[in-house]
N, CA and C atoms of all chains as a GROMACS GRO file, in nm:
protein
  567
    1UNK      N    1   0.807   1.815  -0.129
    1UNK     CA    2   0.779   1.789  -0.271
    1UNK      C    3   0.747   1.922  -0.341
    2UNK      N    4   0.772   1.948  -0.430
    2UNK     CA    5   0.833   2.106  -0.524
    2UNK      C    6   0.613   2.066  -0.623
    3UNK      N    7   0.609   2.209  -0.630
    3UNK     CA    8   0.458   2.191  -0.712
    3UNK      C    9   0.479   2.126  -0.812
    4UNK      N   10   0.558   2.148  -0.881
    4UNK     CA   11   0.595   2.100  -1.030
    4UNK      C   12   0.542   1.914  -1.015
    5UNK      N   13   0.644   1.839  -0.929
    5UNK     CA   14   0.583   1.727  -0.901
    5UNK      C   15   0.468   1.658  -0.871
    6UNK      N   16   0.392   1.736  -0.779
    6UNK     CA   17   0.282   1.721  -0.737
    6UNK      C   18   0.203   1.754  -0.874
    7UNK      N   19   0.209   1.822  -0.929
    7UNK     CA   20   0.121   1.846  -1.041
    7UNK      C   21   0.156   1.730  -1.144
    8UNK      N   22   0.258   1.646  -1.170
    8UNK     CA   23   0.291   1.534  -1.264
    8UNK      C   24   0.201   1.393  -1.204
    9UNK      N   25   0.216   1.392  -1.055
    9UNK     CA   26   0.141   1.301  -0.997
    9UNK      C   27  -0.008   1.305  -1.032
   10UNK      N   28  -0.044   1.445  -1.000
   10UNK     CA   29  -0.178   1.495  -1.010
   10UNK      C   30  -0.223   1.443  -1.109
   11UNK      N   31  -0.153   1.509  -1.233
   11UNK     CA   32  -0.190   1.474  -1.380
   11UNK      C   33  -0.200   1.326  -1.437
   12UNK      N   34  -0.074   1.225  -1.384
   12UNK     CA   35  -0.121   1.074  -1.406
   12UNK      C   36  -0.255   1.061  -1.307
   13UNK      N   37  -0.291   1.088  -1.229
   13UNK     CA   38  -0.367   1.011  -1.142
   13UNK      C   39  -0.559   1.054  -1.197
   14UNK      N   40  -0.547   1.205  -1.295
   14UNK     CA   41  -0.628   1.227  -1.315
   14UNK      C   42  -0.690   1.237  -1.452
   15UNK      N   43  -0.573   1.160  -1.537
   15UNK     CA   44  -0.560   1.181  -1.695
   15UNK      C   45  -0.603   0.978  -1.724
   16UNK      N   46  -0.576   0.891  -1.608
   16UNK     CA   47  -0.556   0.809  -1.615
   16UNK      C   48  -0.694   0.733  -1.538
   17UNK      N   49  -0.786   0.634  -1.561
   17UNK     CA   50  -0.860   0.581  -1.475
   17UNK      C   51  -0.792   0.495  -1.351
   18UNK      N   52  -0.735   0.398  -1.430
   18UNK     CA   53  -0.623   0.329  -1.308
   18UNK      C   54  -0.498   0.365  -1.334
   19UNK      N   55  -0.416   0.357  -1.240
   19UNK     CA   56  -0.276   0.398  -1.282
   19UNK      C   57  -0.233   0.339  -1.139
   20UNK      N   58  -0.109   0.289  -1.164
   20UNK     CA   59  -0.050   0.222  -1.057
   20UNK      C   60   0.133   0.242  -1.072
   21UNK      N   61   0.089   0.313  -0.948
   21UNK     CA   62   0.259   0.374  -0.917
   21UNK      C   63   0.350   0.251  -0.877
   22UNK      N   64   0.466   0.213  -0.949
   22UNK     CA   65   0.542   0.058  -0.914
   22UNK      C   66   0.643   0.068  -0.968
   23UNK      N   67   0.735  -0.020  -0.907
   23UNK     CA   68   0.920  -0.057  -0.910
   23UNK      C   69   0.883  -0.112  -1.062
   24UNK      N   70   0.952  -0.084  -1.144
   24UNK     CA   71   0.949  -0.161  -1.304
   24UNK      C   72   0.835  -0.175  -1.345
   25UNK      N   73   0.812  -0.188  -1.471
   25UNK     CA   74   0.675  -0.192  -1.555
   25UNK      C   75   0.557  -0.293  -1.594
   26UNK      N   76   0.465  -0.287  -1.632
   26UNK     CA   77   0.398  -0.406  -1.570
   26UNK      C   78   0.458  -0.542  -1.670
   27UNK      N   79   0.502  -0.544  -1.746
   27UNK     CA   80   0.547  -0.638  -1.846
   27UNK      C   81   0.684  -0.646  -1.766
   28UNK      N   82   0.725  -0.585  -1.690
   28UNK     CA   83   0.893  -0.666  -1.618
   28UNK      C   84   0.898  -0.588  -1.484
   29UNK      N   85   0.779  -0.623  -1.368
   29UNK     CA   86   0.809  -0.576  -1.232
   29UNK      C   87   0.927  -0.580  -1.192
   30UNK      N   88   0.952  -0.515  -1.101
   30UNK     CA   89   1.103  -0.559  -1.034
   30UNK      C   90   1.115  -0.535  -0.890
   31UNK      N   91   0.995  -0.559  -0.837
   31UNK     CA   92   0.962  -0.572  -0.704
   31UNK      C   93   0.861  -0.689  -0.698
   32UNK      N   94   0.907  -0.767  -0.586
   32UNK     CA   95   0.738  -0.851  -0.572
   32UNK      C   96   0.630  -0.840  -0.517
   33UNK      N   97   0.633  -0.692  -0.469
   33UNK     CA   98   0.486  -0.626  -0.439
   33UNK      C   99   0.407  -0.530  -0.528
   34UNK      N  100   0.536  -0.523  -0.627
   34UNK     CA  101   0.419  -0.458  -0.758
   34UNK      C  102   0.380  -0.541  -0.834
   35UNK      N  103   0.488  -0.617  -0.823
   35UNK     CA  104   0.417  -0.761  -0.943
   35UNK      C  105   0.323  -0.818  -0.881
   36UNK      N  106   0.251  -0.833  -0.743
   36UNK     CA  107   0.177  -0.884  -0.727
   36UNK      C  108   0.037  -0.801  -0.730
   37UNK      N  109   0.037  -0.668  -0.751
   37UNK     CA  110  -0.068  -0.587  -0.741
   37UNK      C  111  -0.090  -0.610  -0.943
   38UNK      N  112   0.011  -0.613  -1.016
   38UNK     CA  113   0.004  -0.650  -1.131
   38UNK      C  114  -0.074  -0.780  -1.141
   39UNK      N  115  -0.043  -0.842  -1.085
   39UNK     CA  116  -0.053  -0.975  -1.117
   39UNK      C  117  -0.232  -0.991  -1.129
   40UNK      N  118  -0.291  -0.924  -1.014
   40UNK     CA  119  -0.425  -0.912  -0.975
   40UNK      C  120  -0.508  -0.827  -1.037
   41UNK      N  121  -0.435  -0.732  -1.082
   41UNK     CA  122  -0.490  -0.630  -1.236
   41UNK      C  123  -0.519  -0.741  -1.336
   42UNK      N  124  -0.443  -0.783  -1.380
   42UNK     CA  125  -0.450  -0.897  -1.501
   42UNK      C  126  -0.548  -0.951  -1.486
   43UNK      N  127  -0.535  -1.044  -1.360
   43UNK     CA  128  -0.635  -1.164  -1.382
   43UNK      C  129  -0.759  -1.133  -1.344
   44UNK      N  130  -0.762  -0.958  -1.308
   44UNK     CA  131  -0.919  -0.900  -1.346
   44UNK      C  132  -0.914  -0.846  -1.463
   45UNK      N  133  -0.874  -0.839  -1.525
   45UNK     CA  134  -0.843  -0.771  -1.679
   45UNK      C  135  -0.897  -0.607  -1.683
   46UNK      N  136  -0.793  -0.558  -1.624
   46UNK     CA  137  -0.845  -0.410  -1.568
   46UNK      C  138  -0.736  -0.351  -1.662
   47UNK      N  139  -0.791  -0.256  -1.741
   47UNK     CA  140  -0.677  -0.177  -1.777
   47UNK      C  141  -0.612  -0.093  -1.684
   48UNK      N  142  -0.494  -0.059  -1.698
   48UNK     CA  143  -0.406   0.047  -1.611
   48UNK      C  144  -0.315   0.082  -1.666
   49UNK      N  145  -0.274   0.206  -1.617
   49UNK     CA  146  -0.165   0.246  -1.644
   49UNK      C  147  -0.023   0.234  -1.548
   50UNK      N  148   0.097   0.213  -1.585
   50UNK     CA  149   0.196   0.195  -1.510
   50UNK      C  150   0.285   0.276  -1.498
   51UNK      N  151   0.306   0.349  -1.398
   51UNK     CA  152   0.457   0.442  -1.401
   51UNK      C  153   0.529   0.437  -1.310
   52UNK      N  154   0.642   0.378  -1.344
   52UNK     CA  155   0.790   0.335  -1.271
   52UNK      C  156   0.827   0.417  -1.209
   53UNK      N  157   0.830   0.472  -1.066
   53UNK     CA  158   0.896   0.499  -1.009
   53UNK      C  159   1.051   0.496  -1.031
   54UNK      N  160   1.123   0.377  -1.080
   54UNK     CA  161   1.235   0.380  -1.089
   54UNK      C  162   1.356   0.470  -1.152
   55UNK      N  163   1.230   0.514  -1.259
   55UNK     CA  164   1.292   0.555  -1.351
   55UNK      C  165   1.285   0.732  -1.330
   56UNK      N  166   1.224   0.789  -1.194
   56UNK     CA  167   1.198   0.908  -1.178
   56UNK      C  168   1.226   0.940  -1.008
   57UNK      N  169   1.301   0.974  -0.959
   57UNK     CA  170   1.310   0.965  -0.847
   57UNK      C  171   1.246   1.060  -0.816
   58UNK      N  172   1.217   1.221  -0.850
   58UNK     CA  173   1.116   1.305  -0.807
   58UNK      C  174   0.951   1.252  -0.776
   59UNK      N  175   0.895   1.159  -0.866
   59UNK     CA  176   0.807   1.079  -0.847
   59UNK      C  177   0.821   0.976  -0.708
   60UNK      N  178   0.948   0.908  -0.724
   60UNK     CA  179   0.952   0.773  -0.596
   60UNK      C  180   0.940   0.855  -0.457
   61UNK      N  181   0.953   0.936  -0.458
   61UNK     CA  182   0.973   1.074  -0.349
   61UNK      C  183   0.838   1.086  -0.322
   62UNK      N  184   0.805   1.149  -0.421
   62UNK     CA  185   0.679   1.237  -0.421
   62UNK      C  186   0.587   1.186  -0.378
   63UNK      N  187   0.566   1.014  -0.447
   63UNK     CA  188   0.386   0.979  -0.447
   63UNK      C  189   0.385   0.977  -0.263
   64UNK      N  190   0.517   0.917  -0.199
   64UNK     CA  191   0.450   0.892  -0.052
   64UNK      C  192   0.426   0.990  -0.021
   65UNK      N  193   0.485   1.116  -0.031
   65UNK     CA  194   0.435   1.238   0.037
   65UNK      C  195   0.276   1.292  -0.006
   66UNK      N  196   0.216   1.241  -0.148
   66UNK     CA  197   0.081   1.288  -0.191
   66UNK      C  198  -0.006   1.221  -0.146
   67UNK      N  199  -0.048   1.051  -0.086
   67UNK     CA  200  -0.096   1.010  -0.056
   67UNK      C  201  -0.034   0.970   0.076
   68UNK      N  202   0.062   1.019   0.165
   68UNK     CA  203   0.057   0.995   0.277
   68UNK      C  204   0.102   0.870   0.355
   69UNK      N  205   0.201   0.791   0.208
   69UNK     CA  206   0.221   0.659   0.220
   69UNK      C  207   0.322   0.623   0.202
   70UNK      N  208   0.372   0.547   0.319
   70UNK     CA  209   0.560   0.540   0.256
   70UNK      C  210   0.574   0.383   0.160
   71UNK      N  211   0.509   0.321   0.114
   71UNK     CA  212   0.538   0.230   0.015
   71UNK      C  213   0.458   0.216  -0.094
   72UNK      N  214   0.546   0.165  -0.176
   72UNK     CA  215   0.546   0.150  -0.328
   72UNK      C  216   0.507   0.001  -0.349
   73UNK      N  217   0.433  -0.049  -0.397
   73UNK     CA  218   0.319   0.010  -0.515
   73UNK      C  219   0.210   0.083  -0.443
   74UNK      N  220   0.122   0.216  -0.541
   74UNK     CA  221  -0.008   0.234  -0.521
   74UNK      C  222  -0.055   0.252  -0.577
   75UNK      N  223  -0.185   0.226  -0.581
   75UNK     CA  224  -0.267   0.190  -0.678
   75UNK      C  225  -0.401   0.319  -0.680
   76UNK      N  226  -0.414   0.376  -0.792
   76UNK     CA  227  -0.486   0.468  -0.759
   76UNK      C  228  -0.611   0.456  -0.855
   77UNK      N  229  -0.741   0.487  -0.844
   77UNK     CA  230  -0.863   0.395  -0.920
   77UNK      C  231  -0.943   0.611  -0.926
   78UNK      N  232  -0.976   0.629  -1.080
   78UNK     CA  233  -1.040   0.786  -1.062
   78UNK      C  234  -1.002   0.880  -0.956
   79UNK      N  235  -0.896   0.870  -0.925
   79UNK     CA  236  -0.817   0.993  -0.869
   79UNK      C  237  -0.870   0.949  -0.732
   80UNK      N  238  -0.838   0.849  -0.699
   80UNK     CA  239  -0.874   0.816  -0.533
   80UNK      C  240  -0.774   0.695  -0.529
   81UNK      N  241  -0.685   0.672  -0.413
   81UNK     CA  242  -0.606   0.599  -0.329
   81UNK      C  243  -0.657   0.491  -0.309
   82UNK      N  244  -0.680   0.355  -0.373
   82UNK     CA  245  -0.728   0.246  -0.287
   82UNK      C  246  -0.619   0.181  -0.188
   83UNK      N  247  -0.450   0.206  -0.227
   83UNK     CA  248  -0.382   0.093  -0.116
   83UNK      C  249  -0.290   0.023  -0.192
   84UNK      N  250  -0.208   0.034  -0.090
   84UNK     CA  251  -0.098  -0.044  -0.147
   84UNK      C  252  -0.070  -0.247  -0.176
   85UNK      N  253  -0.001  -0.256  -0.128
   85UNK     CA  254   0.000  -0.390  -0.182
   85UNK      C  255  -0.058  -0.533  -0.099
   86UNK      N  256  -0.070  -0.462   0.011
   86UNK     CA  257  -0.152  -0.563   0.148
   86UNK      C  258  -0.285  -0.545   0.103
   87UNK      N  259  -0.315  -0.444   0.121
   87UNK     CA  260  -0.460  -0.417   0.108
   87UNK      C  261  -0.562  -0.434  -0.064
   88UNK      N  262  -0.467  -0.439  -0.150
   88UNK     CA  263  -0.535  -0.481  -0.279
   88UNK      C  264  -0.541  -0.654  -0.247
   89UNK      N  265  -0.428  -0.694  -0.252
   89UNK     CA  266  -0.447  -0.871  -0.223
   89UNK      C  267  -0.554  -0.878  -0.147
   90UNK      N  268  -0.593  -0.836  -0.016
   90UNK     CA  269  -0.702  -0.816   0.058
   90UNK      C  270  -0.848  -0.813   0.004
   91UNK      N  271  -0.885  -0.723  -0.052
   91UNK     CA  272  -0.980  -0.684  -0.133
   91UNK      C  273  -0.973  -0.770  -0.264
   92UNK      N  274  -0.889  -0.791  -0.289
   92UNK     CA  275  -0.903  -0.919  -0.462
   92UNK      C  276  -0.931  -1.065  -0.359
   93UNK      N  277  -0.911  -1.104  -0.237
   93UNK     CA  278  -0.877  -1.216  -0.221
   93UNK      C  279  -1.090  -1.239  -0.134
   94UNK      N  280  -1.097  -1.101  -0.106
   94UNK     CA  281  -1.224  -1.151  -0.056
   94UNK      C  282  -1.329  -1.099  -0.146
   95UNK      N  283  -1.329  -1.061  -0.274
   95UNK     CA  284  -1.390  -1.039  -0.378
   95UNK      C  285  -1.448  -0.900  -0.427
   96UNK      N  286  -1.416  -0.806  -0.283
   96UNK     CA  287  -1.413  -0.668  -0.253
   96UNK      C  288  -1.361  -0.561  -0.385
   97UNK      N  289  -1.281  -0.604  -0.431
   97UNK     CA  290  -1.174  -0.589  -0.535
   97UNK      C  291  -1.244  -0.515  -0.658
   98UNK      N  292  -1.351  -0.657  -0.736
   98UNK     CA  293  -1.417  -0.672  -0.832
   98UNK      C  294  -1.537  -0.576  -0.784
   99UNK      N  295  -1.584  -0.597  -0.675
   99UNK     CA  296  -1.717  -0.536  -0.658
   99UNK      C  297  -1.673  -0.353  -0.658
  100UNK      N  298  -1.539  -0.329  -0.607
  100UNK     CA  299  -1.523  -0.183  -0.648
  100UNK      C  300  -1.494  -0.131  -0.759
  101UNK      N  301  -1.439  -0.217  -0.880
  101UNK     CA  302  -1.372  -0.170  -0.988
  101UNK      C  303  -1.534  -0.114  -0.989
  102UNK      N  304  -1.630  -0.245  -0.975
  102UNK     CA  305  -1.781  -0.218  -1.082
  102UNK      C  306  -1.831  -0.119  -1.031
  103UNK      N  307  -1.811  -0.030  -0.936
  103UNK     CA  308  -1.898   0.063  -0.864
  103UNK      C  309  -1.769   0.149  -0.911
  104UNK      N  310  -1.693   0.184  -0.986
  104UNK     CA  311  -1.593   0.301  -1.042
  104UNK      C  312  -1.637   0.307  -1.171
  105UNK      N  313  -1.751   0.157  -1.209
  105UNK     CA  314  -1.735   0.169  -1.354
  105UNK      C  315  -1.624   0.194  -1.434
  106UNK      N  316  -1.508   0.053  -1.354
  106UNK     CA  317  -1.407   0.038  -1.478
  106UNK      C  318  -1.430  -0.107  -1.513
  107UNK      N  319  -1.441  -0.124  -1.660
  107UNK     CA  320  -1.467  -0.249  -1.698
  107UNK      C  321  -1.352  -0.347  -1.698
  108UNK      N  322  -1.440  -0.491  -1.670
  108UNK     CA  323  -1.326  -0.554  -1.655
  108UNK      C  324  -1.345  -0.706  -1.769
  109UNK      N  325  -1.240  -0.745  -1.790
  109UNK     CA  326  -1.241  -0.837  -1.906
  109UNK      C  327  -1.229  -0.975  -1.855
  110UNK      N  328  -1.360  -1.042  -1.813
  110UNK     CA  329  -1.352  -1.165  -1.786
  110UNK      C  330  -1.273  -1.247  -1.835
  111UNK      N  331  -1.181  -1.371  -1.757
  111UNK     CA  332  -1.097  -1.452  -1.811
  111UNK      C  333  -1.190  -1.577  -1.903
  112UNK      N  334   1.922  -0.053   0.729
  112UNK     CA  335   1.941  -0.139   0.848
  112UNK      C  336   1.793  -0.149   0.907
  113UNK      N  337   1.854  -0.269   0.922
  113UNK     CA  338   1.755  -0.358   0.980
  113UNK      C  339   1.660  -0.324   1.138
  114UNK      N  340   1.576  -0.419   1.170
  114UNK     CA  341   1.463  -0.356   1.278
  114UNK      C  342   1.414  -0.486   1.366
  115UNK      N  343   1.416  -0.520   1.495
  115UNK     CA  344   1.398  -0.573   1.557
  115UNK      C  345   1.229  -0.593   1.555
  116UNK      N  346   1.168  -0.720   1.586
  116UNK     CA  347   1.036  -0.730   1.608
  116UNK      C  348   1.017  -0.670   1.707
  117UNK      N  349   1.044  -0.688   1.806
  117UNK     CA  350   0.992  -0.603   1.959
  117UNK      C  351   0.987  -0.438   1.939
  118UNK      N  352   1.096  -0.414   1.827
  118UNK     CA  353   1.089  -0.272   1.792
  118UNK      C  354   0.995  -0.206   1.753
  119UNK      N  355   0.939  -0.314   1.619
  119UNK     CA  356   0.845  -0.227   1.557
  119UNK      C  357   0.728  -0.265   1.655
  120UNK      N  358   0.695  -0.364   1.723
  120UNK     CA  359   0.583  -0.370   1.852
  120UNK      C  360   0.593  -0.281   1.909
  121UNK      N  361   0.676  -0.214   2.010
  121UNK     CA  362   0.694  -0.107   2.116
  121UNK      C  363   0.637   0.038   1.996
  122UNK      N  364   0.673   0.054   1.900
  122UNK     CA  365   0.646   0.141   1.865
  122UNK      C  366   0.497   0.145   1.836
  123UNK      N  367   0.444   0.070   1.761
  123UNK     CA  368   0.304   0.029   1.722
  123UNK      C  369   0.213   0.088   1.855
  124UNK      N  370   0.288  -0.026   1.953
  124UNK     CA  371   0.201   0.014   2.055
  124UNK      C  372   0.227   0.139   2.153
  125UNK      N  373   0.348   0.226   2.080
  125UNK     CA  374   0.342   0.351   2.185
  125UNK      C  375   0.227   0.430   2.083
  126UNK      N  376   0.195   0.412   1.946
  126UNK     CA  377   0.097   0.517   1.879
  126UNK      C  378  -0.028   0.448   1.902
  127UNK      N  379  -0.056   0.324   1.906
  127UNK     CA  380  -0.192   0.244   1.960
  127UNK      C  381  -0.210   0.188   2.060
  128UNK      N  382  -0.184   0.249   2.150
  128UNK     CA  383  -0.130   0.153   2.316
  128UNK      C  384  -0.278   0.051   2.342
  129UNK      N  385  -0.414   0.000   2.280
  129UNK     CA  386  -0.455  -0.084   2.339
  129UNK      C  387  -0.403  -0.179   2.213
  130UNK      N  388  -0.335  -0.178   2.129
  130UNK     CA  389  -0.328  -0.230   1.980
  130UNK      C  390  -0.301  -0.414   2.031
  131UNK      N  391  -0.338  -0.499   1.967
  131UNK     CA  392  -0.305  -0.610   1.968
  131UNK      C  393  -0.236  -0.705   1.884
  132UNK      N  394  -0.098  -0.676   1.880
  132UNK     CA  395   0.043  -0.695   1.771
  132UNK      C  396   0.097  -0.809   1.769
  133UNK      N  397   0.070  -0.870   1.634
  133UNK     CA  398   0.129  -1.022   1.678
  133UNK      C  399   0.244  -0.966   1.516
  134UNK      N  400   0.380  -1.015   1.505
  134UNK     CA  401   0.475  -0.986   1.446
  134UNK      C  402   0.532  -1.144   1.377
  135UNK      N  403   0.534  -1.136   1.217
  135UNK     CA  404   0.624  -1.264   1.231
  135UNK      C  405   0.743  -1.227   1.132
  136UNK      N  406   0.846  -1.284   1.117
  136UNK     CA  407   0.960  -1.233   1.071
  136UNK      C  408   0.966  -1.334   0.917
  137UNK      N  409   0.937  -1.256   0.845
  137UNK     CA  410   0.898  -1.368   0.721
  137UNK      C  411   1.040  -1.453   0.641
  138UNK      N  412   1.140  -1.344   0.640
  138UNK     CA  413   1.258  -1.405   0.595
  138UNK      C  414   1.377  -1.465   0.664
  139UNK      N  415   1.348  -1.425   0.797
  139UNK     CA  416   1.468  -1.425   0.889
  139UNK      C  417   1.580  -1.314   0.929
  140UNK      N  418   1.554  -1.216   0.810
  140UNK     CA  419   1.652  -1.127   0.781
  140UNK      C  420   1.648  -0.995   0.823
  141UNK      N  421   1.576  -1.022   0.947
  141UNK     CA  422   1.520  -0.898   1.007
  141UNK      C  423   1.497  -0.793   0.932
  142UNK      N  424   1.481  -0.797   0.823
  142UNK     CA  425   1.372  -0.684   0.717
  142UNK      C  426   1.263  -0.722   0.631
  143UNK      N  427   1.232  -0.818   0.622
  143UNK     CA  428   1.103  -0.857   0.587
  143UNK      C  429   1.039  -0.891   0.703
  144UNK      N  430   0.864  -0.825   0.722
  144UNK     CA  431   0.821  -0.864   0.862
  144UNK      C  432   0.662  -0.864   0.782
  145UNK      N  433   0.560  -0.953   0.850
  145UNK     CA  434   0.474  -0.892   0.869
  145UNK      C  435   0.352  -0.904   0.977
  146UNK      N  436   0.271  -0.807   1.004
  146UNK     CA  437   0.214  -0.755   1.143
  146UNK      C  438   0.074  -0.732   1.112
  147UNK      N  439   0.024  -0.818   1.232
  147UNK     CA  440  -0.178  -0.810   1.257
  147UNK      C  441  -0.152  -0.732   1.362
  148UNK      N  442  -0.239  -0.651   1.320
  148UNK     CA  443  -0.239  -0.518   1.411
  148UNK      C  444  -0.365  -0.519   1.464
  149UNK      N  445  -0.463  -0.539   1.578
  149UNK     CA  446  -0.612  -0.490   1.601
  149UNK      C  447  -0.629  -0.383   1.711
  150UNK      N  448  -0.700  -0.303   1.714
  150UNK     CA  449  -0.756  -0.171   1.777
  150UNK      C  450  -0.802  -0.163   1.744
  151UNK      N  451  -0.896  -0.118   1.877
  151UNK     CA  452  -1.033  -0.054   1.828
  151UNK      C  453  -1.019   0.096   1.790
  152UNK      N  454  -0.914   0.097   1.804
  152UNK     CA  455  -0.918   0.277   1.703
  152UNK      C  456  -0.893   0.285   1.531
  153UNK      N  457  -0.928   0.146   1.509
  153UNK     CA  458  -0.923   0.120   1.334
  153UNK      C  459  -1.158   0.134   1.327
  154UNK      N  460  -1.181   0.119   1.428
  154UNK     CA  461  -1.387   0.110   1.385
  154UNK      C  462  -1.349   0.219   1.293
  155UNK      N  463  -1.439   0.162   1.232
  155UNK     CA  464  -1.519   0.269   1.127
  155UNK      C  465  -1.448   0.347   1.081
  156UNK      N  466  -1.278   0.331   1.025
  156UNK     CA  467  -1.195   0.369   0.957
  156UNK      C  468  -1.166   0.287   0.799
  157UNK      N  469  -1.126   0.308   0.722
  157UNK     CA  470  -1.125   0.246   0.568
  157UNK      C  471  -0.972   0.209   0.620
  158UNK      N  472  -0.949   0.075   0.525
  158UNK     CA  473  -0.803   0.042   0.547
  158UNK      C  474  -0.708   0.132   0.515
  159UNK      N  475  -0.688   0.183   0.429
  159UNK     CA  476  -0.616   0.320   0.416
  159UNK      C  477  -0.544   0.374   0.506
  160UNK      N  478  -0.680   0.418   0.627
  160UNK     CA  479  -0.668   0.496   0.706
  160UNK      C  480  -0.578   0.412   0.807
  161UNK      N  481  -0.597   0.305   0.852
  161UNK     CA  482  -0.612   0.176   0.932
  161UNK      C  483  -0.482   0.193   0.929
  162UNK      N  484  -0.403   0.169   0.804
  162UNK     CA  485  -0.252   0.139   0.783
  162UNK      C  486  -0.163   0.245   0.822
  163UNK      N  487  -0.224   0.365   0.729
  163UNK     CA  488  -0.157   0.502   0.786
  163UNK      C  489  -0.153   0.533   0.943
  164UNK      N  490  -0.226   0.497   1.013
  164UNK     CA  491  -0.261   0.488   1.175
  164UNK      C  492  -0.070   0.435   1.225
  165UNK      N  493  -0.112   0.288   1.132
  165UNK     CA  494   0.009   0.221   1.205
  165UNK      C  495   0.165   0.285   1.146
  166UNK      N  496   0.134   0.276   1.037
  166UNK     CA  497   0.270   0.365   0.958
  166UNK      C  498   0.294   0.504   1.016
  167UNK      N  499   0.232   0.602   1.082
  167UNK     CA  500   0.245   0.677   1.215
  167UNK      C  501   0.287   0.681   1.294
  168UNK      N  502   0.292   0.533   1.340
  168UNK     CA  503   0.309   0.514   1.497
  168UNK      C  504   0.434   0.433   1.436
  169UNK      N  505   0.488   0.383   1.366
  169UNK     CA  506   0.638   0.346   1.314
  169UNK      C  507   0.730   0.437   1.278
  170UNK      N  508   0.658   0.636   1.284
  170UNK     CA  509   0.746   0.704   1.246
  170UNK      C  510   0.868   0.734   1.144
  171UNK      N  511   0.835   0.700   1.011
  171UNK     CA  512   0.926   0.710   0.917
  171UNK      C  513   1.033   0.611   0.925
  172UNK      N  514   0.985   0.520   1.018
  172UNK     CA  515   1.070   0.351   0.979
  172UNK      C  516   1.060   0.298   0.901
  173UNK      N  517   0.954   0.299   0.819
  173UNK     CA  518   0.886   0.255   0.665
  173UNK      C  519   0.997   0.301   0.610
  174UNK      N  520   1.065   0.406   0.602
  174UNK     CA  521   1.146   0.477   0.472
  174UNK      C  522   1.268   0.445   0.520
  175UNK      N  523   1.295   0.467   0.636
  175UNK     CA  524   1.420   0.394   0.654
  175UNK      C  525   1.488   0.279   0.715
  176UNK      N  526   1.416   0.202   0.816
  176UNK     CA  527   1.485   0.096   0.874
  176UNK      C  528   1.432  -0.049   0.820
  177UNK      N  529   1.336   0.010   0.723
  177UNK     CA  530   1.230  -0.137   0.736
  177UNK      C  531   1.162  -0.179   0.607
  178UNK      N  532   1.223  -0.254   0.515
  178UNK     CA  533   1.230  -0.270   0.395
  178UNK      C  534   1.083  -0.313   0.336
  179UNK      N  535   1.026  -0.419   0.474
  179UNK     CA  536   0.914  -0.436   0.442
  179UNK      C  537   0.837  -0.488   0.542
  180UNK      N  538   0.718  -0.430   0.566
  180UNK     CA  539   0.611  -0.490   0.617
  180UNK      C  540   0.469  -0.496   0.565
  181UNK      N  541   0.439  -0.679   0.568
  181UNK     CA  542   0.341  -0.658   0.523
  181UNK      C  543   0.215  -0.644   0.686
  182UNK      N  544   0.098  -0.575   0.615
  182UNK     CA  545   0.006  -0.540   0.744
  182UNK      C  546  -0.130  -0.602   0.688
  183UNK      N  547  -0.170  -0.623   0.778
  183UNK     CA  548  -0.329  -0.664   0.809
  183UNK      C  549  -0.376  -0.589   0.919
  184UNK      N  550  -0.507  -0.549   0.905
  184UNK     CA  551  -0.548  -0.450   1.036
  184UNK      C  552  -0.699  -0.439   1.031
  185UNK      N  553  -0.741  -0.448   1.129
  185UNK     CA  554  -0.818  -0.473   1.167
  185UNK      C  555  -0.882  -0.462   1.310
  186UNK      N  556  -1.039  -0.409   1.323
  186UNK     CA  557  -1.109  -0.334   1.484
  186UNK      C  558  -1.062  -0.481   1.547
  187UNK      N  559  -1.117  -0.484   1.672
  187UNK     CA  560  -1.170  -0.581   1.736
  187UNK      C  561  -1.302  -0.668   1.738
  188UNK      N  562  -1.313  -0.804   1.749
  188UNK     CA  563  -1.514  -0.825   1.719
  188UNK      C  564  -1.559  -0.775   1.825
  189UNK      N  565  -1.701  -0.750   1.775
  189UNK     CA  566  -1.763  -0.684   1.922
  189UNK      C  567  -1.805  -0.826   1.926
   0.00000   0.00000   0.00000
């Protein structure tokens, strides 16, 4: 991965509180493992940011090589890696999820 | 192309050889899979780490032979 990239990653991941690297955007996933990491953003009402891989292949490249991860979606919370798409369902499903947004102090918008 | 269950087992368990791998083939289509992985070389590791362990020991099959796996992972109970 060329610096130039790494520094675009850098910059979403550190310009952004959440930001979640994923196949299509959150209003039209086009994978069903980003839509489902979407899906679980929502119905915590977490803001995030979304950037398509699809649409950047220096990025679809890149993020596995920056975090060390060969799949897409990831989800990144204040410039730290929580996990891709097993491991968020995981953590949303045993309530782990909510209790970390609140200890990042990102607010979340009760349904 | 596609990846045999026993495949991605043998491999799992050549990078976690006490690992305890149960595999199920979710679509039929030998590329959707997914795998409970336990070792005790996940203690006192963050899942993160846990996954990357196993995605290691699959050797860049993630990127190319293996469209998807989902993982669960997890020590052993004491």
């Amino acid at each position: 991965m060329s610096e130039a990239v790494a520094d675009r990653i850098r910059g979403e991941v550190e310009s952004n509180d959440v930001v979640l690297f994923m196949k299509g955007t959150p209003v039209f996933p086009q994978c069903g493992f980003s839509n489902t990491v979407v899906q679980v953003l929502t119905y915590l009402g977490v803001q995030f940011k979304g950037v398509n891989v699809l649409e950047d292949d220096d990025i679809r490249h890149g993020i596995k090589e920056f975090s060390d991860w060969p799949t897409i979606p990831q989800l990144y919370v204040k410039g730290e890696f929580v996990g891709g798409c097993d491991i968020i369902r995981e953590m949303f499903e045993s309530g782990e999820l909510r209790d970390y947004f609140g200890s990042k102090d990102i607010a979340l918008e009760t349904a | 192309m596609a990846m045999n269950a026993s495949d991605i087992e043998r491999l799992i368990k050549e990078g976690l050889p006490d690992a305890k791998v149960e595999i199920r083939d979710l679509a039929g289509d030998g590329d959707h899979y997914a795998a409970t992985v336990i070792s005790a070389a996940f203690a006192g590791k963050s899942r993160v780490q846990q996954h990357q362990m196993v995605y290691k020991a699959l050797k860049g099959s993630m990127d190319a032979d293996l469209h998807a796996l989902a993982l669960q992972t997890s020590a052993p109970d004491v």
